[in-house]
ROSELUM-413594 format. One record per residue: x, y, z of N, C-alpha, C, O in turn. Coordinates in steps of 0.1 Angstrom, whole numbers, plus 5000, padded with zeros to 4 digits. Layout:
% ROSELUM-413594
<atom n_c1="X" n_c2="Y" n_c3="Z" ca_c1="X" ca_c2="Y" ca_c3="Z" c_c1="X" c_c2="Y" c_c3="Z" o_c1="X" o_c2="Y" o_c3="Z"/>
...
***
This chain:
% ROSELUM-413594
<atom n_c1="1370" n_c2="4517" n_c3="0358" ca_c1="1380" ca_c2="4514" ca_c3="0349" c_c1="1375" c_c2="4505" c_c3="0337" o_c1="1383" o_c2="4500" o_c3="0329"/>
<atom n_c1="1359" n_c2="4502" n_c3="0337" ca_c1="1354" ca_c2="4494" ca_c3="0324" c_c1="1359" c_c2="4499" c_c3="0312" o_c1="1359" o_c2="4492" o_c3="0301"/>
<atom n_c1="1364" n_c2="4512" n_c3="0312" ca_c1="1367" ca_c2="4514" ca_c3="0298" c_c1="1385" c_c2="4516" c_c3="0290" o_c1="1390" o_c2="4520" o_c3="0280"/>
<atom n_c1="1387" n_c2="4507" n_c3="0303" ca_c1="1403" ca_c2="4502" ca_c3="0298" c_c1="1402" c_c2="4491" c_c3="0298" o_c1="1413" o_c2="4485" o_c3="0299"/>
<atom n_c1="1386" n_c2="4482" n_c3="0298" ca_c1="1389" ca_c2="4467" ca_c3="0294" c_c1="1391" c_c2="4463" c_c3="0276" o_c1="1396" o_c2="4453" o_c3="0273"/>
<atom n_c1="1386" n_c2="4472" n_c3="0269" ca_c1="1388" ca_c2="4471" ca_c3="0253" c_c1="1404" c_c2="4471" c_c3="0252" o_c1="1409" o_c2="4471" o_c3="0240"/>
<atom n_c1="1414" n_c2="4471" n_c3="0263" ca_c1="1422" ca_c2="4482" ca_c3="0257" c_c1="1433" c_c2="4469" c_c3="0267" o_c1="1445" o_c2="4467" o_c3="0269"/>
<atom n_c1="1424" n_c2="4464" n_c3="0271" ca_c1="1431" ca_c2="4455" ca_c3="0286" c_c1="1441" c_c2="4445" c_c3="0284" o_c1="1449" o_c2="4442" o_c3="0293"/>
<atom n_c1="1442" n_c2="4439" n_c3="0268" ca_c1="1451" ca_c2="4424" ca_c3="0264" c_c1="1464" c_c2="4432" c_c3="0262" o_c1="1475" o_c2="4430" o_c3="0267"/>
<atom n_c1="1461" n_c2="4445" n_c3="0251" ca_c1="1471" ca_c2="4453" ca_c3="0251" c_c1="1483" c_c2="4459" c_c3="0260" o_c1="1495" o_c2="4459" o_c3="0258"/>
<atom n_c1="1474" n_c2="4465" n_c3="0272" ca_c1="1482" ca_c2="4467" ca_c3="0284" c_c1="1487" c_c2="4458" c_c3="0290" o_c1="1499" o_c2="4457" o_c3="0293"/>
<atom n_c1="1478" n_c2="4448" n_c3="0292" ca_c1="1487" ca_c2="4437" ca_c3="0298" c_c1="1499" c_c2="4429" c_c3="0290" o_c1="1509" o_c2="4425" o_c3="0297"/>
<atom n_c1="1499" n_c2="4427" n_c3="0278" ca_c1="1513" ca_c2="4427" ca_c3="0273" c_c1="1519" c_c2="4438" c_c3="0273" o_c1="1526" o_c2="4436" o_c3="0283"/>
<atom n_c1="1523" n_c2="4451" n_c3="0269" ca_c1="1531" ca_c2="4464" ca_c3="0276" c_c1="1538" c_c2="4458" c_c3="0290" o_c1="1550" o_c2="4456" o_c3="0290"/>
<atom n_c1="1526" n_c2="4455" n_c3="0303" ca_c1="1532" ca_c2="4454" ca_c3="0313" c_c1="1542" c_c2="4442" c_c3="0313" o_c1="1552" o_c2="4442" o_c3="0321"/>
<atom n_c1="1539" n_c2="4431" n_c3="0303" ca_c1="1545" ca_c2="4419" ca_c3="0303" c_c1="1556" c_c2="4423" c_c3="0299" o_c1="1566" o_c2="4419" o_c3="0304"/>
<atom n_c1="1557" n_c2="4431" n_c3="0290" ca_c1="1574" ca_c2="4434" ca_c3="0282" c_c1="1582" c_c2="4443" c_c3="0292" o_c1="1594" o_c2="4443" o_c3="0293"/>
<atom n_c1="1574" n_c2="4448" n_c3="0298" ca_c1="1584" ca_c2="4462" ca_c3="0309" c_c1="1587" c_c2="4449" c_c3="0315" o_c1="1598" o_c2="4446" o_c3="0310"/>
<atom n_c1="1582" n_c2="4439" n_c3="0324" ca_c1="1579" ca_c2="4429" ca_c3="0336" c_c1="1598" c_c2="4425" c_c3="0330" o_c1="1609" o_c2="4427" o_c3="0335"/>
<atom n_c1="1593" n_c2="4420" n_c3="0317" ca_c1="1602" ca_c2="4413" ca_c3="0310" c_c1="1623" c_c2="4423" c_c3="0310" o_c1="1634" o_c2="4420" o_c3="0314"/>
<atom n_c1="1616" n_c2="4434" n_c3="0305" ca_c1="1629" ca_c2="4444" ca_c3="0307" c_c1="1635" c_c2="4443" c_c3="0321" o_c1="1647" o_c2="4440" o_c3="0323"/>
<atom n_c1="1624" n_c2="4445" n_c3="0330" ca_c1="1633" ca_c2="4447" ca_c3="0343" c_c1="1637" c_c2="4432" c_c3="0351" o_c1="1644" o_c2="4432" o_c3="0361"/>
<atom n_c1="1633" n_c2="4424" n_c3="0348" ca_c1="1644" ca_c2="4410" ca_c3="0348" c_c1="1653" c_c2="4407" c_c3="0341" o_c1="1658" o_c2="4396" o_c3="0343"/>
<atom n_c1="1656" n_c2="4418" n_c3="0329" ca_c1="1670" ca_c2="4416" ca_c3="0322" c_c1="1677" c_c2="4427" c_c3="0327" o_c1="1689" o_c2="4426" o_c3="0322"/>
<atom n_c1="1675" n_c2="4437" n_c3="0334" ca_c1="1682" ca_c2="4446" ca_c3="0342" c_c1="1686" c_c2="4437" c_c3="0355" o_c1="1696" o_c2="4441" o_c3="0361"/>
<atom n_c1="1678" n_c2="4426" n_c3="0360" ca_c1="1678" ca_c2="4420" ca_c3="0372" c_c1="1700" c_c2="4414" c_c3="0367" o_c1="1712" o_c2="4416" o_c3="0370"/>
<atom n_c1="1689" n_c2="4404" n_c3="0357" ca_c1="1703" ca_c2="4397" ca_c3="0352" c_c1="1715" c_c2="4403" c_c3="0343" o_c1="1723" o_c2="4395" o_c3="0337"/>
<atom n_c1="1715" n_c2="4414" n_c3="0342" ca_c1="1723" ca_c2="4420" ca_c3="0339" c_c1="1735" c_c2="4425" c_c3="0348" o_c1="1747" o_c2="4426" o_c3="0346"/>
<atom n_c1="1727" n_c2="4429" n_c3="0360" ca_c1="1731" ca_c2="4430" ca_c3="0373" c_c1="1743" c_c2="4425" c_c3="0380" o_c1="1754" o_c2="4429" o_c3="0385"/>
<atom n_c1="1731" n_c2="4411" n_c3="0380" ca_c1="1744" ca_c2="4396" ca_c3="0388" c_c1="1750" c_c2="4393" c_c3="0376" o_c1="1759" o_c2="4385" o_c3="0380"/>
<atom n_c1="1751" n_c2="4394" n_c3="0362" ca_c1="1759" ca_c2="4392" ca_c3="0352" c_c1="1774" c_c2="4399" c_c3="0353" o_c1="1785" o_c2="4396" o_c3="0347"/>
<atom n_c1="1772" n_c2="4409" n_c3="0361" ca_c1="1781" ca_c2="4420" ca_c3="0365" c_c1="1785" c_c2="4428" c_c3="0349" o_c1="1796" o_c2="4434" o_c3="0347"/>
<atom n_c1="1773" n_c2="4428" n_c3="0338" ca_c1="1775" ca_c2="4434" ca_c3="0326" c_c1="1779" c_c2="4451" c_c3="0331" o_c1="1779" o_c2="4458" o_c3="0341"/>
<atom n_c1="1784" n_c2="4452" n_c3="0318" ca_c1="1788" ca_c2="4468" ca_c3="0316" c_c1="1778" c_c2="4482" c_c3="0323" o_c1="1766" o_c2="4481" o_c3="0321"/>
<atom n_c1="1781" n_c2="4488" n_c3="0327" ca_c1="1778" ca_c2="4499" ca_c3="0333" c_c1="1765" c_c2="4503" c_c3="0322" o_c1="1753" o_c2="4504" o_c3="0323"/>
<atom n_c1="1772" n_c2="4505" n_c3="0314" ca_c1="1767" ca_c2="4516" ca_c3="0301" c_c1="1759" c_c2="4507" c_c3="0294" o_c1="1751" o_c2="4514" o_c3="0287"/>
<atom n_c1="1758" n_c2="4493" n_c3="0293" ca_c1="1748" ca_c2="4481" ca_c3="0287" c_c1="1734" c_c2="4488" c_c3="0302" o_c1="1726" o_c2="4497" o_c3="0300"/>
<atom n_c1="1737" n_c2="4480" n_c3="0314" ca_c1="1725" ca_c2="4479" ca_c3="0323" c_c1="1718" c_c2="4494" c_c3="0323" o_c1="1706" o_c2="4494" o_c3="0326"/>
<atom n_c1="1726" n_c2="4507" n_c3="0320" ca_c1="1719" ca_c2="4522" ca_c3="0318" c_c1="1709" c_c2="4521" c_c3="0310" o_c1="1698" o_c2="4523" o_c3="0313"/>
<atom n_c1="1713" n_c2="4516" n_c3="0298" ca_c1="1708" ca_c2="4512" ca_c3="0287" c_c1="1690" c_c2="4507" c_c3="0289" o_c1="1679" o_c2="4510" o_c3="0284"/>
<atom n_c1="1694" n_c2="4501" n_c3="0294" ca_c1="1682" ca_c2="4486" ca_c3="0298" c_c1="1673" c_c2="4494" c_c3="0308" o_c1="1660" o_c2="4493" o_c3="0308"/>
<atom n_c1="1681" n_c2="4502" n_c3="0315" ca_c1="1669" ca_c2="4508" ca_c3="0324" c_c1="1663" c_c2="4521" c_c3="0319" o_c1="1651" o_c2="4525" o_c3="0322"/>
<atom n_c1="1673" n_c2="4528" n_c3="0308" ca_c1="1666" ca_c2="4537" ca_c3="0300" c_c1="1654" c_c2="4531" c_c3="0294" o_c1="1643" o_c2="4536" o_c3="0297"/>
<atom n_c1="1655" n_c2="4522" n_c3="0285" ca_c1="1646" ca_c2="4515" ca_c3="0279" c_c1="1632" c_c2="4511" c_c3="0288" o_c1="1620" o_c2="4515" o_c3="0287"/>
<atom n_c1="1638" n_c2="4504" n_c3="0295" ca_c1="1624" ca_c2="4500" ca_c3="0310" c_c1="1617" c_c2="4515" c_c3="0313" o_c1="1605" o_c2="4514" o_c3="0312"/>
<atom n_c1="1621" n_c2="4523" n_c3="0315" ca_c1="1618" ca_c2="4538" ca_c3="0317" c_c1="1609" c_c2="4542" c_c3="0306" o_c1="1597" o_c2="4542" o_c3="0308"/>
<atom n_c1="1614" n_c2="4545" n_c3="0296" ca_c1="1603" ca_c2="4547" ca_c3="0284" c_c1="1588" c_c2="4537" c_c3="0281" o_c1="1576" o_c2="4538" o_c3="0280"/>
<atom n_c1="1600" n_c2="4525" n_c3="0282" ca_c1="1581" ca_c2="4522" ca_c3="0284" c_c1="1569" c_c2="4520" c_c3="0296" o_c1="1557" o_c2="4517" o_c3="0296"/>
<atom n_c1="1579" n_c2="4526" n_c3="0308" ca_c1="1568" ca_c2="4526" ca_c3="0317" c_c1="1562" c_c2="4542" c_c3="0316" o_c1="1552" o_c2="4546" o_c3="0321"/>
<atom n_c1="1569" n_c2="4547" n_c3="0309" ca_c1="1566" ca_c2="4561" ca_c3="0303" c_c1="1553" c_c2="4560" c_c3="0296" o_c1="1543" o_c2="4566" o_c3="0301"/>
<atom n_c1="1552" n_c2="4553" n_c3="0282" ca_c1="1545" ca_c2="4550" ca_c3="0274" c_c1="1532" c_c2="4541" c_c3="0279" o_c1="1521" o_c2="4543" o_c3="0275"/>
<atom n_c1="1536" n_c2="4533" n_c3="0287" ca_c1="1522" ca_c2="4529" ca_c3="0296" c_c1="1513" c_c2="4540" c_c3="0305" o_c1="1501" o_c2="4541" o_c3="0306"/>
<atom n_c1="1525" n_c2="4550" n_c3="0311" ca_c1="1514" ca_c2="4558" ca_c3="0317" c_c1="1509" c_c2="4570" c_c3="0308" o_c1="1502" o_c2="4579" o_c3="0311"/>
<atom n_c1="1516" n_c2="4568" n_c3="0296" ca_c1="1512" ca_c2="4586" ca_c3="0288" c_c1="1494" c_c2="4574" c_c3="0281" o_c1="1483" o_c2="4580" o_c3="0279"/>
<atom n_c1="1495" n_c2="4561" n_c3="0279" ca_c1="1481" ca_c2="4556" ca_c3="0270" c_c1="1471" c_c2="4554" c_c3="0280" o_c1="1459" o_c2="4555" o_c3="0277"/>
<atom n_c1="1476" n_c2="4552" n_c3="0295" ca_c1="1465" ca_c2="4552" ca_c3="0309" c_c1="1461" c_c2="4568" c_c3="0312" o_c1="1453" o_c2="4570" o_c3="0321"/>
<atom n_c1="1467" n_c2="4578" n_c3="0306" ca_c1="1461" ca_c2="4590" ca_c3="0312" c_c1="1454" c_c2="4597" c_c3="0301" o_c1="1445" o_c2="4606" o_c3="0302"/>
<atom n_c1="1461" n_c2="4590" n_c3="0287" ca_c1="1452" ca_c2="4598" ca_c3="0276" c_c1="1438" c_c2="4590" c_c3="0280" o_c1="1429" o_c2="4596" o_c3="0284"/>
<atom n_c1="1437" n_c2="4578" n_c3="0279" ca_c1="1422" ca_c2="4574" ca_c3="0287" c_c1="1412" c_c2="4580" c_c3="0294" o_c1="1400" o_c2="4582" o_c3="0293"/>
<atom n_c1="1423" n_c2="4581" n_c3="0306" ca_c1="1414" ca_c2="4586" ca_c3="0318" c_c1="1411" c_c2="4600" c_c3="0314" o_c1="1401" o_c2="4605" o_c3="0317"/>
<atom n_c1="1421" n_c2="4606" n_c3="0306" ca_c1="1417" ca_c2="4623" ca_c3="0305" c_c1="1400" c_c2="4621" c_c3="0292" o_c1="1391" o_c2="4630" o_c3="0293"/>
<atom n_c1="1399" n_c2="4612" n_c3="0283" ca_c1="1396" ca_c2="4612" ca_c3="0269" c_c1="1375" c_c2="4607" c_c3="0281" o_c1="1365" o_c2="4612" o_c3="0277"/>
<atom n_c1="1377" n_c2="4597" n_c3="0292" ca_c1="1368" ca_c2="4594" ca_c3="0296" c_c1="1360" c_c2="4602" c_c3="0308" o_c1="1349" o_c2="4605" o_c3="0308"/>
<atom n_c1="1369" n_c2="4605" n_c3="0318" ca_c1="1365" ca_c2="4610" ca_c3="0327" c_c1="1367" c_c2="4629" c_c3="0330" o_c1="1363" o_c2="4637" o_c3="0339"/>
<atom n_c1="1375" n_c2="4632" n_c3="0316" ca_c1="1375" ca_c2="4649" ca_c3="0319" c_c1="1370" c_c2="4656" c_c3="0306" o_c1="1366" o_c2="4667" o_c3="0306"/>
<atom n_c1="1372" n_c2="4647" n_c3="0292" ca_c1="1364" ca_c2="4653" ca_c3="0283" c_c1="1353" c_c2="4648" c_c3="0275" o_c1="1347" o_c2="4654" o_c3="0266"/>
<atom n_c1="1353" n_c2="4638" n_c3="0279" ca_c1="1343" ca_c2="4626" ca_c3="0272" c_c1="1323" c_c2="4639" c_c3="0274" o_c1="1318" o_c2="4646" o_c3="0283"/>
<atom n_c1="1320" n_c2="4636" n_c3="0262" ca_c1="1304" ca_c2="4644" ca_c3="0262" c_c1="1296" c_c2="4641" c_c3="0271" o_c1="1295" o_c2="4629" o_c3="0273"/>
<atom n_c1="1287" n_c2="4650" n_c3="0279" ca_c1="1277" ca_c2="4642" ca_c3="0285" c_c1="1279" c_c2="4641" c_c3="0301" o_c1="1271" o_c2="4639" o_c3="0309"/>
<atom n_c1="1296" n_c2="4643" n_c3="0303" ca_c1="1300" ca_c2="4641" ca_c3="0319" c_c1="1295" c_c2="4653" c_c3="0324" o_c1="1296" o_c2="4663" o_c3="0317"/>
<atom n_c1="1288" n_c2="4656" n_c3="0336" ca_c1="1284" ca_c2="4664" ca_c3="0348" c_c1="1301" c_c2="4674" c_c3="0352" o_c1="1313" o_c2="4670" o_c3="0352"/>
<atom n_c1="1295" n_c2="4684" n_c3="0354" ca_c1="1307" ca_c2="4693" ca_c3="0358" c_c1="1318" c_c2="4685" c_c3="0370" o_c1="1330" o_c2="4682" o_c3="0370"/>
<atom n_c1="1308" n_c2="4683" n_c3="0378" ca_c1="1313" ca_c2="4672" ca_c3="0389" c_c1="1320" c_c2="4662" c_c3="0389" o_c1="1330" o_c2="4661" o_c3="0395"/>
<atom n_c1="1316" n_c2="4654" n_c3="0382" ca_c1="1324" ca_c2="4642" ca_c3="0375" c_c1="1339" c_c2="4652" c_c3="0369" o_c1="1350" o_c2="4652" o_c3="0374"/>
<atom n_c1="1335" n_c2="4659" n_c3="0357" ca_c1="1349" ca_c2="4667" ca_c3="0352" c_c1="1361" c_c2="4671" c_c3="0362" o_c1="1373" o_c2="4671" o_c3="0361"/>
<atom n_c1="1353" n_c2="4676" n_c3="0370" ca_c1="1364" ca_c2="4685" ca_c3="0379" c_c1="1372" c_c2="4667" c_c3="0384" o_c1="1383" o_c2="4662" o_c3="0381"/>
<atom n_c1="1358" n_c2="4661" n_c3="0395" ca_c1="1366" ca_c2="4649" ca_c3="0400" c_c1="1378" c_c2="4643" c_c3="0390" o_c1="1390" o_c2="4642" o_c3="0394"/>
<atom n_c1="1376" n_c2="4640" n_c3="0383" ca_c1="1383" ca_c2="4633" ca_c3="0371" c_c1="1397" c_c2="4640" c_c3="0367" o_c1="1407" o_c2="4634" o_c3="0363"/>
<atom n_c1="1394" n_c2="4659" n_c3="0371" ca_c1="1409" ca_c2="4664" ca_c3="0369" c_c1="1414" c_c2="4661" c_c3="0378" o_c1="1425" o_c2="4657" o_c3="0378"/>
<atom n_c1="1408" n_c2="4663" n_c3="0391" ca_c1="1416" ca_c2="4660" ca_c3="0404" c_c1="1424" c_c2="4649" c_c3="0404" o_c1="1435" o_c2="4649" o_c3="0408"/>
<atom n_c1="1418" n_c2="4639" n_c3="0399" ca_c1="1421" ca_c2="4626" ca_c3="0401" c_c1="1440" c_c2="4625" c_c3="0395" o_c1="1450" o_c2="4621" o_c3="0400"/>
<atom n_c1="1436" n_c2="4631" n_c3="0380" ca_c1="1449" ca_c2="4631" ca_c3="0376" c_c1="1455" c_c2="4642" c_c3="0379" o_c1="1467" o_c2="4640" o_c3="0377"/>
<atom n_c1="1453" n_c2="4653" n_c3="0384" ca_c1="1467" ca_c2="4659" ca_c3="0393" c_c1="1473" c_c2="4652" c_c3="0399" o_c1="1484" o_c2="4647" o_c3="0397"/>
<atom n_c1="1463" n_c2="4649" n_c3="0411" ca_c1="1472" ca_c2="4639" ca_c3="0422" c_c1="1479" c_c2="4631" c_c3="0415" o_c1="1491" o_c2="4634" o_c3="0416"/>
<atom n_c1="1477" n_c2="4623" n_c3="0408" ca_c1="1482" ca_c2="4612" ca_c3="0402" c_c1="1498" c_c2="4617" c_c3="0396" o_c1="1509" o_c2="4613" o_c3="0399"/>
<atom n_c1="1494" n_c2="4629" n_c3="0385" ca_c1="1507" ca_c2="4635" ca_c3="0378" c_c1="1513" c_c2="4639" c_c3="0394" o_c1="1523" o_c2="4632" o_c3="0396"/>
<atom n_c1="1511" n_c2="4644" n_c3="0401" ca_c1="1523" ca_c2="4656" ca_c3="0412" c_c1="1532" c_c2="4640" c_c3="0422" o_c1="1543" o_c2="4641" o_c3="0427"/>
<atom n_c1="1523" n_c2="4628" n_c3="0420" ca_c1="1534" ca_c2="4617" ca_c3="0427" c_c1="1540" c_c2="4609" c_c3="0417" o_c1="1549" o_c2="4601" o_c3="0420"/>
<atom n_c1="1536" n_c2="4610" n_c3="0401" ca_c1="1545" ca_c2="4607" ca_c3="0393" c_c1="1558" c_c2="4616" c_c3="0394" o_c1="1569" o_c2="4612" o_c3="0396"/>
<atom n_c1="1553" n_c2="4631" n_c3="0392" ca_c1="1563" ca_c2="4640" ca_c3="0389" c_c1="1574" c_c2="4642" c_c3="0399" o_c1="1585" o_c2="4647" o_c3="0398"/>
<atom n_c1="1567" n_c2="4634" n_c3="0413" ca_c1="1586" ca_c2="4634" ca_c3="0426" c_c1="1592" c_c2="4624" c_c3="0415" o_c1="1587" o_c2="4616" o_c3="0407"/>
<atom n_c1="1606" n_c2="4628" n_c3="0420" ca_c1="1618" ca_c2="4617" ca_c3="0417" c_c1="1622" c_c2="4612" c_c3="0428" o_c1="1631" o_c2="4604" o_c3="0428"/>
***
């Protein structure tokens, strides 16, 4: 994963702001706020955990499945890697 350290201050705030969203869904909660406010919030929390994983797979696809130079082997491993990954995102 050395090559999501260029990329690492960024993600790590991403996660900080999702971190951040889903403790205002926490307190929105015990605030006993509006139905249609806390949907809101968890829509939002959703998208960006969305957008965290669509910039972690363009990576991984950009490094380890099309990047020049990789061995077939590596390619293939590298798609595997992200099926699996997509087919336990994709349960609900």
């Amino acid at each position: 994963m050395a090559h999501l350290n260029s990329k690492r201050d960024k993600l790590i705030a991403r996660v900080r702001r999702i971190s951040g969203q889903i403790a205002g869904v926490e307190r929105a909660l015990e605030a006993d706020v509006d139905c249609a406010d806390v949907l809101q919030q968890v829509a939002s929390a959703r998208g960006a955990i969305n957008g965290l994983m669509d910039e972690i797979i363009e990576e991984h696809l950009r490094e380890h499945v099309a990047k020049a130079g990789l061995s077939e082997k590596a390619r293939s491993q590298g798609a595997d890697e992200l099926i699996s990954i997509l087919r336990i995102y994709s349960k609900k």
